[in-house]
N, C-alpha and C positions, 0 to 999 in steps of 0.2 A: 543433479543427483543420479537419475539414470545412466548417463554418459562412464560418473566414475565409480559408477557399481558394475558395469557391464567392462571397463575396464579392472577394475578390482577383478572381478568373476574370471575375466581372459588370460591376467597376469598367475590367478590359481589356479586355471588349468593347467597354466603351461609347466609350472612347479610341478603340480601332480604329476604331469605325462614324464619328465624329465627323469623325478625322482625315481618312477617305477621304472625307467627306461634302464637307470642305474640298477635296479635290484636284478631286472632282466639281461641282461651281461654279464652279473654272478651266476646266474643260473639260465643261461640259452634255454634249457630244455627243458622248461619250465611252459606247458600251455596253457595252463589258467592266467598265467601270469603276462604270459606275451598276448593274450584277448585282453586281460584288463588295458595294458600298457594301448593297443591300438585302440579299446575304446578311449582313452582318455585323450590319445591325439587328436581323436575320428572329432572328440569335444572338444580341440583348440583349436584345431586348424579348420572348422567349418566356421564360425563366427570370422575369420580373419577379414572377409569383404565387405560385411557389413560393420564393421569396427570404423568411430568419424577417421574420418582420412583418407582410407583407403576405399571405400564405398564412393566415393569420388570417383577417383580413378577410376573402380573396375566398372563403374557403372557408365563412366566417358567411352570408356570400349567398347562394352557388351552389355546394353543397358535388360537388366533384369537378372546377369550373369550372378549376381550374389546372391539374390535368393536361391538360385538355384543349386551353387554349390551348395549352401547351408544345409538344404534339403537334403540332399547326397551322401553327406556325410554325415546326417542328422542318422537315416535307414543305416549306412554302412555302422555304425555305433552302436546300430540295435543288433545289427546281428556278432558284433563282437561280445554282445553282453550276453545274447544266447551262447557264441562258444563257450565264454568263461565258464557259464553254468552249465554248459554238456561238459565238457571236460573236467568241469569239478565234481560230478556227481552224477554223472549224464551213464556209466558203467557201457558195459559192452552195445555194438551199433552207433557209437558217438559219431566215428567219422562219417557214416555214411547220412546220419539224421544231417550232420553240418556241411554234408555237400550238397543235399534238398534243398537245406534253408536259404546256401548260397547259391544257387539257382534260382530261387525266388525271389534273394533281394539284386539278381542281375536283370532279372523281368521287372520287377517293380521300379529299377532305373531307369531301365529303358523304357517305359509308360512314362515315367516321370520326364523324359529327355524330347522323346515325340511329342506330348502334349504340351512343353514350354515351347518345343520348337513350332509347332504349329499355330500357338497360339499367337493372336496381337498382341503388337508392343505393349497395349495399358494394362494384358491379363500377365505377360511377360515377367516386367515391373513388379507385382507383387499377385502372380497365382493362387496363392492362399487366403487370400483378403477378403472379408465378407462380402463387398460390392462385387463379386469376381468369381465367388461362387457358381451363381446362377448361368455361370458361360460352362460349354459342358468342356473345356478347355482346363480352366480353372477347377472343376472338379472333379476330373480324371485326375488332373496332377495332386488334389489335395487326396482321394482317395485312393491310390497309388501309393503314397508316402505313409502316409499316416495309419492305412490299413496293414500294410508293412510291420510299421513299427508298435500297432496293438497286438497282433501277434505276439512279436517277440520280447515286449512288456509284459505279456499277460502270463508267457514262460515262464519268463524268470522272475518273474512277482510267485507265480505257485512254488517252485521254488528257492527263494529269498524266506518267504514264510515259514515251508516245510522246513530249514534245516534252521531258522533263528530257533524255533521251540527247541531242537533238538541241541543245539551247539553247548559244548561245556567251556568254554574259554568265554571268560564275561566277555573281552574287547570283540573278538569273535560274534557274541551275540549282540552284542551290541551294536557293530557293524552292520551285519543283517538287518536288525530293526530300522536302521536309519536308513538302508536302501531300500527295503519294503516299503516305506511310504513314501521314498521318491519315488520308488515305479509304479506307488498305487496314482501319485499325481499325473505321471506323464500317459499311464493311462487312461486316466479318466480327461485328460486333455485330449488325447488321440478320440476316443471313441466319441469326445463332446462334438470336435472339429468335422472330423469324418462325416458323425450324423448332421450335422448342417450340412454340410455340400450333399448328402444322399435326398437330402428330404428337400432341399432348394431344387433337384432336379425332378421328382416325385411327385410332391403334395403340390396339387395347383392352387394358386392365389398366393403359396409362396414369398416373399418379397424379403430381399433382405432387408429391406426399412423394418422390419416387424421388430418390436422392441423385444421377444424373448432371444429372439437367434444376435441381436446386439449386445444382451446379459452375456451369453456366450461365451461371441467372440473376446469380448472384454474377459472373461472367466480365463480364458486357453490361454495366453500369452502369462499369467501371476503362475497358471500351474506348472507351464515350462520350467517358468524359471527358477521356482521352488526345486523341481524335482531335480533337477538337472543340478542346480546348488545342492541339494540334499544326497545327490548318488555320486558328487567328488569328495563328500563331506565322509560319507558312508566308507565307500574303498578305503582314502585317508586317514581313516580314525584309526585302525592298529597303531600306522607307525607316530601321528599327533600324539597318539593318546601316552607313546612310551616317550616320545621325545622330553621333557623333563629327567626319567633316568636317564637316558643318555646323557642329558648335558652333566648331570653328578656323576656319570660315569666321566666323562670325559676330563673334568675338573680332579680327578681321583686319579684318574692317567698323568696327568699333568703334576701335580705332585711330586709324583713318585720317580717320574720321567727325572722331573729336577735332582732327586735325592740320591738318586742313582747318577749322577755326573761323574761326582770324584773317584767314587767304585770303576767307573766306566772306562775312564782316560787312566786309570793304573793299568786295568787289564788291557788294553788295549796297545798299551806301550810292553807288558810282557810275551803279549799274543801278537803281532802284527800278522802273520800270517794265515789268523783264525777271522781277519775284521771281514766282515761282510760284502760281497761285489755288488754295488747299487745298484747295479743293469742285470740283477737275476731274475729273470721272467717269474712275474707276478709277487712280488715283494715289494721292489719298489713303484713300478709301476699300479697301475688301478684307478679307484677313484677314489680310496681312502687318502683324507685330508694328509698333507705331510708328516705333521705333528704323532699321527697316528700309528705311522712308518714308524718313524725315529721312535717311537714309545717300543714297538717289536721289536724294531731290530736290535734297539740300546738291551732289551731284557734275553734277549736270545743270542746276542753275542756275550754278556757276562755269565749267562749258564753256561755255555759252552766251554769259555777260559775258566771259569771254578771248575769243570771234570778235569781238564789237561792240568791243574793243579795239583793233582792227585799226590803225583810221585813226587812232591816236595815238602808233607804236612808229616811234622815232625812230634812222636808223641810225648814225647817231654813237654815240647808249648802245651800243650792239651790239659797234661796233668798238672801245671802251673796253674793254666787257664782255670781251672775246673776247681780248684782254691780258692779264687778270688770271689770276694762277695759280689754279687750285681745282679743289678733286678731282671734280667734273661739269660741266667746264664748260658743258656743251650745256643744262644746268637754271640756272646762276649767269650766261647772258645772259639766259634770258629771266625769270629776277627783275628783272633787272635792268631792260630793257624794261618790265613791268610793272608795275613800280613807278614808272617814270618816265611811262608810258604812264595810267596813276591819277592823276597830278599833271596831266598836260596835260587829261585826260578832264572833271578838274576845274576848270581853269582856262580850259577851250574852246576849248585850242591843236592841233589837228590837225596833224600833217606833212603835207607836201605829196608827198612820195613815200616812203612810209611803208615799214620795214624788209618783208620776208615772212618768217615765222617756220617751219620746216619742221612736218610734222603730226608729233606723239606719240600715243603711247597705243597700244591693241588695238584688236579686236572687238566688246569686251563695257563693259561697265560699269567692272567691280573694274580693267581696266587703266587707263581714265582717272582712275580716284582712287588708284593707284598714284603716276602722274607726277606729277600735279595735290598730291598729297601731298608729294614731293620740292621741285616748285616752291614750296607753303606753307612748308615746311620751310627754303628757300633764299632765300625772301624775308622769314623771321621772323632769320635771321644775319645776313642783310644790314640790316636794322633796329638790328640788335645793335652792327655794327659802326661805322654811321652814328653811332648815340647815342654809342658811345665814342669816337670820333673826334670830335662837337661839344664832346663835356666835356674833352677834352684841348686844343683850343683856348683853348674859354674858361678855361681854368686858365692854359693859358700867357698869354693878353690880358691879363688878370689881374696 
């Protein structure tokens, strides 16, 4: 069960790290954003040696080398979590507080680097371990690390708190709550860990047999893991929490994507010269899924060929249109226009004083494949009824 939870736990970091790595590509210049993104890797990629498999291995090399990456990357994480939160709220003096702290966490490495390195192969193997403690090897490097990363817990716990009271966006606040009490766990793990190796070196008679400092150590490793689960849970909750809209947005795209075909291959057979070059920097390219391309481009190449229309919507269609009963009518003229407007566009008949058709649509995008939708939708019945209308003729000439 432990094996495919700590698997489970590795395969969502990496999702995490990955995800925001995508948001931070939208936005390079983004620095809350590029601390979260390296603390999240700082969380994948330091369990990688201790993961079964490769703990083998690295451990066939460089026996004790994974604990100690772990550790390294454990500190380096924390102080990604202090950037986030200097640069999110950290206001004037940010760069320079975050060039102290990384100073501090290149001293508390290098403590941590000397004291593996010095130490014997059995403190080596696992420096952090209760039996291993009491070697002042083993707890230089536990209080090294760990002191390290109580600090910069104990930051960004003051403020994770201060700005949850304050946040007005639920997911927002909600987010901070969830990290707040993964960094109240990881600190109260740090400060549990730390104070055993302080007081194994300190208090005589000491022993790590002693069963409270065994409660402990058993304690520290459930809090890790909580908090450390509970601060990819926290970051992740915005975009989990929206992911359901999206996929109904997505499903809504998809729709209308479709509805818009027949609209799309007319204009596109009158406009060839309007259709879109795939290879225009950042349209098609990115990381937005294919689907999601073709849904823009299909809507923003048939706005495009409805304006170049212009000079062919003849007001006669209009005032015909604008007779006929139907349940939109403000969509069933300008099918109607449009359609007739494709006939002349193709035959090279321009009006001379060409109808004006009022503007539709929103803001954004999804509004003009709304109407644009409608309008396909009003011009594929209007097809419908044309065809039945020539076969009823010709039956009757017949």
């Amino acid at each position: 069960m432990s094996t495919a939870f700590s698997l489970a736990l590795a395969m969502g970091l990496w999702w995490a790290a990955i995800a925001k790595l995508r948001h931070l590509r939208r936005s390079p210049g983004d620095r809350p954003l590029a601390a979260v993104t390296g603390l999240l890797f700082c969380l994948a990629i330091g369990p990688l040696p201790v993961l079964p498999g490769l703990n083998d291995l690295v451990e066939d090399a460089v026996p004790g080398l994974a604990k100690l990456w772990l550790n390294l990357f454990t500190v380096t994480a924390t102080y990604c979590l202090m950037a986030f939160y200097g640069y999110s709220v950290g206001g004037p003096g940010t760069e320079a507080r975050l060039r102290r702290r990384l100073f501090g966490l290149f001293a508390a490495q290098a403590v941590m680097i000397a004291a593996w390195s010095l130490a014997p192969l059995n403190i080596r193997l696992s420096p952090g371990a209760l039996e291993n403690l009491d070697d002042w090897h083993g707890a230089l490097f536990t209080v090294a690390a760990l002191g390290y990363m109580a600090f910069g817990l104990g930051q960004a716990f003051w403020w994770s708190v201060r700005y949850a009271r304050a946040a007005h966006r639920t997911r927002l606040r909600t987010s901070l709550r969830i990290v707040s009490v993964a960094l109240a766990a990881l600190l109260v793990a740090c400060l549990a860990k730390s104070g055993v190796a302080l007081a194994l070196g300190v208090v005589e008679g000491l022993r790590p047999e002693d069963e409270g400092l065994i409660l402990l150590s058993r304690v520290y490793p459930v809090l890790v893991l909580v908090g450390t689960t509970l601060i990819v849970i926290g970051f992740c909750y915005p975009a989990v929490a929206s992911l359901p809209g999206r996929v109904r947005q997505a499903r809504r795209r998809r729709r209308l994507y479709r509805t818009l075909g027949p609209l799309w291959l007319r204009m596109r057979e009158a406009f060839p010269h309007l259709v879109l070059d795939s290879d225009v920097p950042g349209f098609a390219g990115g990381w937005l899924p294919w689907t999601y391309r073709a849904y823009f481009r299909r809507v923003i190449e048939i706005r495009d060929m409805i304006v170049q229309l212009a000079p062919y919507y003849d007001p006669e269609v209009a005032v015909r249109a604008e007779g006929e009963q139907t349940a939109d009518p403000q969509i069933w003229v300008r099918a109607r226009l449009t359609e007739d407007a494709l006939r002349r566009k193709q035959a090279g008949l321009p009006v001379e004083e060409p109808y004006v058709l009022p503007a539709l649509g929103g803001d954004d995008l999804d509004s003009d494949a709304r109407w644009l939708a409608r309008l396909a939708r009003a011009m594929t019945d209007q097809s419908s009824v044309e065809a039945v209308s020539s076969s009823t003729s010709s039956i009757r000439n017949t």
